[in-house]
BAMITOR-154202 format. One record per residue (C-alpha): x, y, z; chain. Coordinates in steps of 0.1 Angstrom, whole numbers. Layout:
# BAMITOR-154202
> X,Y,Z,A
...
This chain:
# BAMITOR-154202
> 2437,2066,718,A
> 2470,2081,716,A
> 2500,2047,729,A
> 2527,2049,747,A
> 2562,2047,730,A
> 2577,2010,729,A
> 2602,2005,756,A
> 2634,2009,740,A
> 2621,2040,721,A
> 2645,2061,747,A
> 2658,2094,742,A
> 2688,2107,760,A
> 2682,2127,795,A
> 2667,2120,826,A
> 2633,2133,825,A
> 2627,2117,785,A
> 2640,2087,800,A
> 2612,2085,827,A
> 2587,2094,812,A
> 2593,2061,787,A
> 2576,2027,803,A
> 2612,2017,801,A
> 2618,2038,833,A
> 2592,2017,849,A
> 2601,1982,835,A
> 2632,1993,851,A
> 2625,2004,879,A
> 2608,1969,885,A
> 2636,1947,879,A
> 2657,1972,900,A
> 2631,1967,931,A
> 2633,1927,932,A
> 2668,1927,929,A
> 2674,1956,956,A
> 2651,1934,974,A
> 2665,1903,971,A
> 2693,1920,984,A
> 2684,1933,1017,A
> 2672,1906,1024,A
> 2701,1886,1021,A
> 2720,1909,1042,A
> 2697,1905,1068,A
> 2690,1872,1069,A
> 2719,1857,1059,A
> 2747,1884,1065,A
> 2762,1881,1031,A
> 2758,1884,998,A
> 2795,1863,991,A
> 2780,1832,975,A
> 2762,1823,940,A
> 2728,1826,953,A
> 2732,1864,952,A
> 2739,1859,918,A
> 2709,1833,906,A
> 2688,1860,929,A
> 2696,1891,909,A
> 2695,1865,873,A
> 2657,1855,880,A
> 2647,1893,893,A
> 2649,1902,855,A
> 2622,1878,841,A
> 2598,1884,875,A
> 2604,1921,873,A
> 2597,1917,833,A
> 2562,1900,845,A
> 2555,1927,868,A
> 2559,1949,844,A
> 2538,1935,815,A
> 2508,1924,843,A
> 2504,1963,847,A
> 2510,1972,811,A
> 2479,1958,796,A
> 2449,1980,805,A
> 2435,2010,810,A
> 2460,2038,825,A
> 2442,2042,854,A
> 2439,2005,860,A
> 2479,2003,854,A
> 2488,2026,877,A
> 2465,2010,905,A
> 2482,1974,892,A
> 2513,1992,898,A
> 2508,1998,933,A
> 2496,1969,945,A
> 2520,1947,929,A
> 2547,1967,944,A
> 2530,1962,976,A
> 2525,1928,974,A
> 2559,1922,968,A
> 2576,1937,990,A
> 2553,1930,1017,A
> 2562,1892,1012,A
> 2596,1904,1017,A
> 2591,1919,1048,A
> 2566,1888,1058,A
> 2593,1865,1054,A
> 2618,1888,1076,A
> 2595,1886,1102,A
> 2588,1849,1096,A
> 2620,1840,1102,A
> 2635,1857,1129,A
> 2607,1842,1151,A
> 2612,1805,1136,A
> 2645,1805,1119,A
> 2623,1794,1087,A
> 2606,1807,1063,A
> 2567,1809,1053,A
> 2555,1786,1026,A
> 2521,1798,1010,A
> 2506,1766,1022,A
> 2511,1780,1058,A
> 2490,1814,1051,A
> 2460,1795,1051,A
> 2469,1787,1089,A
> 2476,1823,1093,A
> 2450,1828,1120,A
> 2467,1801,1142,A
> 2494,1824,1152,A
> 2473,1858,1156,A
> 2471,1850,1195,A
> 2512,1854,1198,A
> 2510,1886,1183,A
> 2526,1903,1206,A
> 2557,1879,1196,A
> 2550,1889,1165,A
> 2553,1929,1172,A
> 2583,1921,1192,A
> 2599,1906,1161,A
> 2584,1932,1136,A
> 2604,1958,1159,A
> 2638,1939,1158,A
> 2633,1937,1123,A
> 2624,1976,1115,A
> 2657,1985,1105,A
> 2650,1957,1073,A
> 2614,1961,1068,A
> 2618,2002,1062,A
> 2646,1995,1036,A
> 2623,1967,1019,A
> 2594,1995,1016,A
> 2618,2025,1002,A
> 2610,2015,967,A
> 2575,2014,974,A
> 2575,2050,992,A
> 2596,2059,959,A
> 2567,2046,938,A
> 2542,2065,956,A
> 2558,2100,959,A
> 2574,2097,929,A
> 2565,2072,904,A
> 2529,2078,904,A
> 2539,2116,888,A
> 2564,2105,868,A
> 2561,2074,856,A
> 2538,2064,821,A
> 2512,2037,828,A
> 2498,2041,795,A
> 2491,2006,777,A
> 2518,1992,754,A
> 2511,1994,718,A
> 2513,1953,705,A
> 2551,1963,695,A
> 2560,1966,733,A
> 2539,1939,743,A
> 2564,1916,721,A
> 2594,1934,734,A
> 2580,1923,770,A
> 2578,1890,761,A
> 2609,1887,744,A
> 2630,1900,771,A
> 2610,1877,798,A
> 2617,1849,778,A
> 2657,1858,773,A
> 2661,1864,807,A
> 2646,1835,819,A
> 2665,1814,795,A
> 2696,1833,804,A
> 2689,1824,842,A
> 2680,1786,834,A
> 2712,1786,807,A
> 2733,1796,839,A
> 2718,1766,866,A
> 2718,1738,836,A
> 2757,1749,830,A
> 2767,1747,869,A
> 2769,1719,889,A
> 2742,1692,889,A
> 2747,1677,923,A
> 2721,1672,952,A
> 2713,1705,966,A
> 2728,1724,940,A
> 2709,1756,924,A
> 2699,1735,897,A
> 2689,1704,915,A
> 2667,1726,940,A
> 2655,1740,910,A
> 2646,1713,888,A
> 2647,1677,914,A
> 2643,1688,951,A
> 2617,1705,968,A
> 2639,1719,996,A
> 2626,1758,1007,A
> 2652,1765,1033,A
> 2680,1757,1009,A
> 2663,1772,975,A
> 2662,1809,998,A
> 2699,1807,1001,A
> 2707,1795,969,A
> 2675,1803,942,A
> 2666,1835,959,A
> 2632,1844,974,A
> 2617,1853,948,A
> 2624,1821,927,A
> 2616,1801,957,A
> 2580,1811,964,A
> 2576,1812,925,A
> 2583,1775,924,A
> 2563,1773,957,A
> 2531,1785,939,A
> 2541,1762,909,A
> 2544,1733,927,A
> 2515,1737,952,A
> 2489,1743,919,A
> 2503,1715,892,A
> 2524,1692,920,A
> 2557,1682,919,A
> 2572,1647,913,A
> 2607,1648,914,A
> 2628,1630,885,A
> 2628,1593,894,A
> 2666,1582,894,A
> 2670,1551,873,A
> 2673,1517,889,A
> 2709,1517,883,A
> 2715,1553,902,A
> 2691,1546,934,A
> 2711,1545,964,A
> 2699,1519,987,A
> 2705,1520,1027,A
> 2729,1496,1023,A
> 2748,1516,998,A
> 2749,1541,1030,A
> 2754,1518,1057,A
> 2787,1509,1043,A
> 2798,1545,1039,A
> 2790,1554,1075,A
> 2795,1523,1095,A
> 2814,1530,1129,A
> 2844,1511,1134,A
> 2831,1502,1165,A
> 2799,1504,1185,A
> 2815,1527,1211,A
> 2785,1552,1207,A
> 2766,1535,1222,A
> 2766,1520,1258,A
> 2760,1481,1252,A
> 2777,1457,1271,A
> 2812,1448,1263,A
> 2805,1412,1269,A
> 2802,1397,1228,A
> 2765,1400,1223,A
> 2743,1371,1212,A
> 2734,1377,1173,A
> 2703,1396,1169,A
> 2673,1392,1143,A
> 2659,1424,1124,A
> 2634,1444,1134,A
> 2610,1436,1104,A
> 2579,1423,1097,A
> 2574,1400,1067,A
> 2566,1418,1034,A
> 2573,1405,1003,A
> 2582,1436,986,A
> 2597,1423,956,A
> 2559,1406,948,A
> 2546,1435,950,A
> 2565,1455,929,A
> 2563,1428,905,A
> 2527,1433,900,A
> 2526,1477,914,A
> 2515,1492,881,A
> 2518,1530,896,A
> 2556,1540,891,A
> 2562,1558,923,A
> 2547,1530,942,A
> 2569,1505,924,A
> 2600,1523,935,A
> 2588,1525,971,A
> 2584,1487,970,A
> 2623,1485,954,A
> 2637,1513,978,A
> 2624,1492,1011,A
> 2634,1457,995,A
> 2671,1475,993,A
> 2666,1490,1025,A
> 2689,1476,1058,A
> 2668,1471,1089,A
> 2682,1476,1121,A
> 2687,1450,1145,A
> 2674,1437,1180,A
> 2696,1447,1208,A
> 2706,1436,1243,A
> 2677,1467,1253,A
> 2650,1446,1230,A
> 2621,1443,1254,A
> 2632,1462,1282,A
> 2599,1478,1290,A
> 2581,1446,1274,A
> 2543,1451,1285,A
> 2547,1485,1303,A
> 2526,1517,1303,A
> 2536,1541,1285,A
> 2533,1579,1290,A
> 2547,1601,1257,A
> 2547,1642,1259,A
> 2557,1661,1237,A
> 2566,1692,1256,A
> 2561,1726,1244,A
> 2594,1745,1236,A
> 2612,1722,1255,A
> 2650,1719,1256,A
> 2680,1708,1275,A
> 2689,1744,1291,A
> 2652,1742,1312,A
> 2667,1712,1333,A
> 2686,1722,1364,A
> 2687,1705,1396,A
> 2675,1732,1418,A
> 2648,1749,1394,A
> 2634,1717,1377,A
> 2642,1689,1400,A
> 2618,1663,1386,A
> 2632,1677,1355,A
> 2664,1664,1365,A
> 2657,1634,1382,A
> 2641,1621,1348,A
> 2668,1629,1329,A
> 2697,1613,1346,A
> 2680,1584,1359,A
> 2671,1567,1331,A
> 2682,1567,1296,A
> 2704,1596,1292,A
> 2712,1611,1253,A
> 2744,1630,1251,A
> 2738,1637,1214,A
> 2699,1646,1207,A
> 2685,1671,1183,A
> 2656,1681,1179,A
> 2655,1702,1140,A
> 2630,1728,1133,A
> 2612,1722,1100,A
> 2595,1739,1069,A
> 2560,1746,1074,A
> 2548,1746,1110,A
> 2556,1736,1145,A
> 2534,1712,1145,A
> 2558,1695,1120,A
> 2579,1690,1150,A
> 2553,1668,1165,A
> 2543,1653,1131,A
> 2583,1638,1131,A
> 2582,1625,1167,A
> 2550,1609,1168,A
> 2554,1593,1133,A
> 2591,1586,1124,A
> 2585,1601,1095,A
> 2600,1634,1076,A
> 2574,1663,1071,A
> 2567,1670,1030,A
> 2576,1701,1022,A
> 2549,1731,1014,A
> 2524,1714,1033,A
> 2513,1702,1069,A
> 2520,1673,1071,A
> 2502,1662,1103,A
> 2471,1672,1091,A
> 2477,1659,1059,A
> 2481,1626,1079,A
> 2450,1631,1091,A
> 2433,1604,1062,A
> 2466,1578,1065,A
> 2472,1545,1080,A
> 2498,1549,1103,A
> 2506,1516,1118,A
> 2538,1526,1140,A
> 2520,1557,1158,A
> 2520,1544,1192,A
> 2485,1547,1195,A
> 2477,1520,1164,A
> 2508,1502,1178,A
> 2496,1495,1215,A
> 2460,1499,1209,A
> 2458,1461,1191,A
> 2477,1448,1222,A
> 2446,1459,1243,A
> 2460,1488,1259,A
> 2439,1521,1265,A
> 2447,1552,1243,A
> 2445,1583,1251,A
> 2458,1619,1241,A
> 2457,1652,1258,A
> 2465,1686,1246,A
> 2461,1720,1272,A
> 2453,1744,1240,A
> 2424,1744,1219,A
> 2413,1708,1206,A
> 2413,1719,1167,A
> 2445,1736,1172,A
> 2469,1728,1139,A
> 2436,1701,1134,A
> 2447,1680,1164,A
> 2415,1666,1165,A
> 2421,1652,1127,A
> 2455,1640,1130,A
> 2456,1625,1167,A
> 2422,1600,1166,A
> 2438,1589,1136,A
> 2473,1578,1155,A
> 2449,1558,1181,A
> 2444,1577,1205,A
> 2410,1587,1220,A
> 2419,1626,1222,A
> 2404,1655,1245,A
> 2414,1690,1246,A
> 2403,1723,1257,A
> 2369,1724,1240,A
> 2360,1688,1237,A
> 2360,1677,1270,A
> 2396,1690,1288,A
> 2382,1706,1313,A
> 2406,1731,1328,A
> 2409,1766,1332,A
> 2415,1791,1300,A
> 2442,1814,1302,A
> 2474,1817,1283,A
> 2492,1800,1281,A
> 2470,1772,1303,A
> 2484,1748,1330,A
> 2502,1719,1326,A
> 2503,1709,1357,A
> 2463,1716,1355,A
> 2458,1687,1325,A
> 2475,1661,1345,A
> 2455,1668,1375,A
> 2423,1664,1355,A
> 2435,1633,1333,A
> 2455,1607,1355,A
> 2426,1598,1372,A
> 2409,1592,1336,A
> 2435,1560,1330,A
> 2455,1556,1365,A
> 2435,1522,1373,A
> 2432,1512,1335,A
> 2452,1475,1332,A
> 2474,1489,1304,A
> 2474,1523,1294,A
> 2493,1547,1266,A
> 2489,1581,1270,A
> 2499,1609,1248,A
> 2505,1646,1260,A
> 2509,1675,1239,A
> 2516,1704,1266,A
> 2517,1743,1261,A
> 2529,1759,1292,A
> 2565,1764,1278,A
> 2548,1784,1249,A
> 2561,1822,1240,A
> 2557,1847,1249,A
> 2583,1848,1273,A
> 2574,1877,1299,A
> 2562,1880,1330,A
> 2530,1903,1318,A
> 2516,1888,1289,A
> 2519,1852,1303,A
> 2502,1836,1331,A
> 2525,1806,1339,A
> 2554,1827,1334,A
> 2536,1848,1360,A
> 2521,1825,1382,A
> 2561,1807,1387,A
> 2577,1843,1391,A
> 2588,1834,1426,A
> 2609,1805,1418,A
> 2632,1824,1392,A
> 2634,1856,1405,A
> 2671,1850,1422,A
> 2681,1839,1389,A
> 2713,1854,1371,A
> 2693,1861,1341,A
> 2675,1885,1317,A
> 2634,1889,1323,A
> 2633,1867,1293,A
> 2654,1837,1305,A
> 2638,1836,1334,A
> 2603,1837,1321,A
> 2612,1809,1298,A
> 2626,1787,1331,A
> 2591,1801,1355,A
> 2570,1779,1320,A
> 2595,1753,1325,A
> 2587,1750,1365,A
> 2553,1746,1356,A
> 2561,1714,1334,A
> 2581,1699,1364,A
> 2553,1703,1386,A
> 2533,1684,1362,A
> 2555,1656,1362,A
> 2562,1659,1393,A
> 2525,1649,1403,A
> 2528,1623,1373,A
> 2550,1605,1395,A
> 2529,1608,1424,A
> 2503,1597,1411,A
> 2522,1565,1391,A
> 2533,1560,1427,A
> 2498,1556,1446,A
> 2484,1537,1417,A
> 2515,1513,1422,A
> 2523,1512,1384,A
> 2550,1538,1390,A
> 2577,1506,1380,A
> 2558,1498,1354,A
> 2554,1527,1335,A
> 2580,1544,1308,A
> 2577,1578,1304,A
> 2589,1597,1272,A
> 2597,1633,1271,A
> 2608,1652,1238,A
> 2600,1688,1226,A
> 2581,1697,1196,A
> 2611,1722,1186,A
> 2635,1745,1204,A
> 2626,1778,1223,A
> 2623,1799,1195,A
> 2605,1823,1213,A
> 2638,1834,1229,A
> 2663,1853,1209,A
> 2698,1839,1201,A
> 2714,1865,1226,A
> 2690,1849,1253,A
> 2698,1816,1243,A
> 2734,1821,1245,A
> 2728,1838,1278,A
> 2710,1806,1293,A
> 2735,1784,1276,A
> 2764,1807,1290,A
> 2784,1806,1255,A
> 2775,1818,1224,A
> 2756,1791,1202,A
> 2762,1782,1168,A
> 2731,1780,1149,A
> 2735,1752,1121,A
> 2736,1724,1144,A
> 2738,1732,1180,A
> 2703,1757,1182,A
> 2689,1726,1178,A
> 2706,1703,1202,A
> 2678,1694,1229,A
> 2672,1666,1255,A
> 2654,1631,1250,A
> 2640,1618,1280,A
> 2634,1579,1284,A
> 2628,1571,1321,A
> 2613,1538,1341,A
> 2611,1545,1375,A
> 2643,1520,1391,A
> 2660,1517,1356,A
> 2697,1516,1360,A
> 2710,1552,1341,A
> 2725,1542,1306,A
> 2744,1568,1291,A
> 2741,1572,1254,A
> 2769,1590,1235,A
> 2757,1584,1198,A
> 2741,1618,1175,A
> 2704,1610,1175,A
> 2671,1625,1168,A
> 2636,1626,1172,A
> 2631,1609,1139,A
> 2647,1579,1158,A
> 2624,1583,1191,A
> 2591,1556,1174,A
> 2617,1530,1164,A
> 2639,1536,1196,A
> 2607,1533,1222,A
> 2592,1505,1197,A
> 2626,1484,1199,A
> 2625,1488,1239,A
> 2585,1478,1244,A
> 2591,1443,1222,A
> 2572,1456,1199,A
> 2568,1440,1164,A
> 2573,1469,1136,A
> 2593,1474,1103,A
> 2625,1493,1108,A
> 2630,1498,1069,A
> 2597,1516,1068,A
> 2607,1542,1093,A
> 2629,1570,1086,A
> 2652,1568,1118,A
> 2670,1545,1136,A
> 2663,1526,1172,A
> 2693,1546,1194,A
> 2703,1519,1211,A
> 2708,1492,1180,A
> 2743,1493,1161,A
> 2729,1513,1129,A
> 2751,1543,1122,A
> 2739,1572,1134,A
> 2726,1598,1111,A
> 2705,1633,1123,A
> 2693,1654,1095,A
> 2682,1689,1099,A
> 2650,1707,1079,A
> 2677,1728,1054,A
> 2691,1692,1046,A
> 2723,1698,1071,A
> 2733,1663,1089,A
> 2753,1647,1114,A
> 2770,1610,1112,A
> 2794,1599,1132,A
> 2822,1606,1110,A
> 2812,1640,1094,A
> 2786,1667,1101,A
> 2779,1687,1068,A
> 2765,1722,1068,A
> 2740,1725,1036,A
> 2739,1765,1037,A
> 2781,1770,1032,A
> 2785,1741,1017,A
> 2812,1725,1039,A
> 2819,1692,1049,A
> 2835,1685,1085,A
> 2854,1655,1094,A
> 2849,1637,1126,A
> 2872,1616,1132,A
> 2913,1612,1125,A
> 2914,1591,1091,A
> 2898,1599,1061,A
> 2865,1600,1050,A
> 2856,1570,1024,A
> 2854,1582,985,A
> 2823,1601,975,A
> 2813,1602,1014,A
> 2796,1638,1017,A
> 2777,1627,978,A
> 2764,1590,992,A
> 2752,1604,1024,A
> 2733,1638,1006,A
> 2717,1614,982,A
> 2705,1590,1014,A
> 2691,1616,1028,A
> 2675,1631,999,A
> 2660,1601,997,A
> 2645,1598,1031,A
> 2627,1635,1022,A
> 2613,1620,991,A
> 2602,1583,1006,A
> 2585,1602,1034,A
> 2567,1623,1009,A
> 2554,1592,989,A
> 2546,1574,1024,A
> 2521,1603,1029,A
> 2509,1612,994,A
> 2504,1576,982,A
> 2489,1563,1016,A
> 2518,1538,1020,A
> 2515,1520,1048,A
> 2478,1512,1039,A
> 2498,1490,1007,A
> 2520,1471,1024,A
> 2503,1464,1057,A
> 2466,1471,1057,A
> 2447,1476,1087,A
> 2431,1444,1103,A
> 2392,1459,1106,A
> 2380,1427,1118,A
């Protein structure tokens, strides 16, 4: 069988050079990078940084690999290999276009295998695969090249052993040369080479690794695991380490009463961490055990025991956000929100692998892991502080409702396992199908279910404020047409606010219903959103905000509703979260939990404040740092203490990683065992 030449056996002109496998090796590396490129431009609107730079370093060895996985075999077989490769490739590409302008993330591999949970919003999808047609016909150029020329032009030939070693050679300097240029940069948190080599943080390694490198380490980490370097006992930052970098100089952000307050215990629950770490034999365990010994509770407050005994009602409301409330549109709406507690400051982030990581936060205080879902993942854990397990041993009922199909993003594993005896369409929700279905429909059916019930907590997951946002392709959208049709707004923005009515007329009969019961007084209800309307493009945000909004931190700006029927309104000024909402609404039932072992704050206790978003951006209330440029922005009018921006990154890279432990190692099942008595 006559070989191909080796690949740097080149002779000068065009047409000699093509027809060398070199032209293809090149035309490979070329491809990724051109990629990697247009990308960039598109999602990011620059390439002015250094990760265009560790993008185009690590295209050479993955365009190398390319190469040499359709270098081996037949000629036939190679030029097939070719072709789908290419395909494959930059199909991801234009996947993750897609991906992201729908939910300002990007798709880890773990998420394909949920890939049929989004195929009924398709027409969303189509929507966003149109916006993004400019981008996805440059990503496929190079393919189209391939096909109408490559295939004629190109060798696909096998490599004689001699080129085989060439290919290896040059994928091994390359990806030394890439790795040579991370270990000589800088080594801090969030750095190239700590994203690389420590930190498992997807919407960061895009912007600063590259795609490509991303999802390569994605793969790598999702077959062999990933355990990031423990930091020595003498570099672990503790939350007290922290506390005393972020402290307010006063309590002023939050509303307690200017009257000296009485000194308050900790919210803690007696665990003798240092004994067990003493005799904890498995080393990320025994740092777990450390980390929450070092860790500063927060305190009881003046609001300890507010709602002391009370029902409790918790939703979780579909796409929800502050711009739905309006005092002729949503009137209940507005009534809840200003007539109880009322948060000035509340985001709500978006995180890495699926919405329902939005729930996973709010209902657990916990961080989502990266590259996997979490909620499900949950699904075999002890979760003591969900406030199913929490009321549920205080001989309350618990139940939990959800308007969509039961098994949707495995519901039915994760929520029995919070506490909660769950229905939903399919396992005994009995309202009508349509899309997206009724909330006002699931309380109708359910309130009569634990209405009389001595003590009841109820959990609602609704889905009437779910895309897509038109009038044709969505029946609550639809069916509320009427009420927004006066409205100064696109057909968008005004199919978003007609889901939105629907929701008010839910809790609207809530309240009604609390009402004829009689246990309207003593009944809190709690209303936070699973993730902001991403279903609504940032034009139509702006337009329903009525400014243009800025999309590090304030896209994600939303409203937490705490609400007792004849509360007195409390206004709360202090940056928040809904990683703070379990600890917030434990703090104000009485009941007992340990605030170390949660990865937010109660609101209304005199911890600093501290939001972190999903691409490891946060809030205090000094400084607000954006991880994507890099920039630190002072709060206040003195300076920020020494090594400020570098003690809060590594708290907060350290709340990622606890959480991760917490659900990998089965924590909470350690420390505080179930009582199966």
């Amino acid at each position: 069988m006559r070989h191909a030449k080796p690949i740097f056996n080149f002779n000068p002109g065009l047409n000699q050079f093509i027809s060398t496998p070199y032209a293809r090796f090149v035309f490979h590396i070329l491809t990724l990078i051109y990629l990697e490129l247009v990308f960039r431009l598109w999602v990011f609107n620059t390439l002015l940084n250094a990760g265009t730079l560790y993008s185009i370093l690590f295209s050479f060895p993955a365009g190398t690999l390319v190469f040499a996985l359709s270098s081996f075999f037949s000629e036939k077989a190679n030029r097939i290999l070719s072709v789908i490769l290419t395909l494959l490739y930059s199909l991801f590409f234009a996947i993750q276009i897609v991906y992201y302008s729908v939910f300002r993330t990007f798709l880890s591999l773990y998420s394909i295998s949920g890939a049929g949970q989004v195929l009924p919003f398709w027409r969303h999808i189509l929507t966003a695969i149109w916006k993004s047609l400019p981008a996805i016909i440059a990503i496929f150029l190079p393919f189209a090249l391939l096909l109408v020329f490559g295939l004629k032009r190109f060798t696909f030939k096998p490599l004689v052993r001699k080129s085989l070693y060439q290919s290896a050679g040059i994928l091994g300097v390359t990806y030394l040369l890439s790795l040579t240029f991370l270990t000589c940069s800088s080594h801090d948190i969030y750095s190239p080479y700590d994203l690389y080599f420590k930190t498992s943080a997807p919407q960061l390694s895009v912007q600063k690794l590259g795609l490509t490198t991303t999802m390569r380490l994605d793969i790598q980490r999702l077959i062999f695991g990933f355990n990031p370097i423990t930091r020595s006992d003498d570099e672990s930052i503790t939350s007290s380490t922290v506390q005393s970098g972020c402290n307010s100089e006063s309590s002023g952000n939050a509303p307690l009463s200017e009257v000296s307050a009485p000194e308050y215990k900790a919210n803690i629950i007696d665990i003798d961490f240092k004994s067990l770490a003493a005799k904890e034999k498995d080393k990320t365990i025994k740092s777990m055990h450390k980390y929450f010994d070092s860790a500063k509770p927060t305190m009881k407050n003046q609001y300890t025991g507010m709602f002391k005994g009370c029902n409790l009602i918790f939703i979780t409301a579909e796409s929800f956000s502050h711009y739905a409330i309006d005092k002729e549109v949503t009137p209940t709406l507005y009534k809840l929100a200003n007539e109880g507690f009322v948060f000035n400051n509340f985001y709500n982030p978006v995180w890495g692998v699926s919405t329902s990581d939005g729930e996973y936060v709010a209902c657990t205080g916990l961080l989502p892991k990266s590259g996997v879902w979490s909620f499900f993942r949950s699904g075999n854990n002890w979760l003591p502080f969900a406030m199913g397990n929490q009321l549920l041993k205080l001989g309350y009922t618990s139940r939990a409702y959800h308007n969509h199909t039961y098994t949707y993003y495995h519901r039915d594993i994760s929520h029995p396992n919070m506490g909660y005896v769950y229905k939903g369409l399919g396992n005994g929700l009995d309202i009508s199908k349509s899309w997206p279905e009724s909330d006002f429909e699931m309380i109708d059916v359910t309130t009569p279910e634990y209405i009389n019930d001595k003590k009841f907590n109820v959990y609602y997951m609704t889905v009437s404020g779910h895309l897509n946002y038109t009038f044709s392709g969505n029946y609550i959208a639809s069916k509320n047409r009427e009420f927004v049709e006066h409205l100064p707004y696109s057909e968008s923005v005004k199919a978003y606010l007609a889901c939105n009515i629907e929701l008010d007329r839910a809790l609207k009969l809530l309240l009604e219903r609390l009402n004829q019961a009689g246990v309207a007084e003593k009944t809190v209800i709690v209303i936070s959103a699973d993730h902001y309307p991403y279903g609504l493009t940032m034009e139509e945000l702006s337009e329903l905000a009525g400014h243009s909004i800025e999309e590090n931190f304030e896209l994600y700006k939303s409203s937490l509703i705490i609400y007792k029927q004849g509360m007195k309104p409390v206004v709360v000024d202090k940056v928040c979260s809904s990683l703070d909402i379990i600890p917030t609404i434990s703090n104000l039932l009485g009941l007992e939990y340990d605030s170390r072992l949660l990865m937010g704050h109660d609101i209304l206790s005199d911890s600093p404040p501290l939001v972190i978003f999903g691409n490891r951006s946060w809030i205090t209330d000094k400084a607000r740092y954006n991880s994507v440029t890099n920039t630190l922005e002072n709060l206040t009018q003195s300076h920020l203490p020494e090594n400020y921006l570098y003690s809060i990154n590594r708290f907060v890279n350290d709340k990622f990683q606890v959480s991760t432990n917490i659900l990998d190692k089965d924590y909470y099942r350690i420390v505080l065992p179930p009582d199966n008595s």
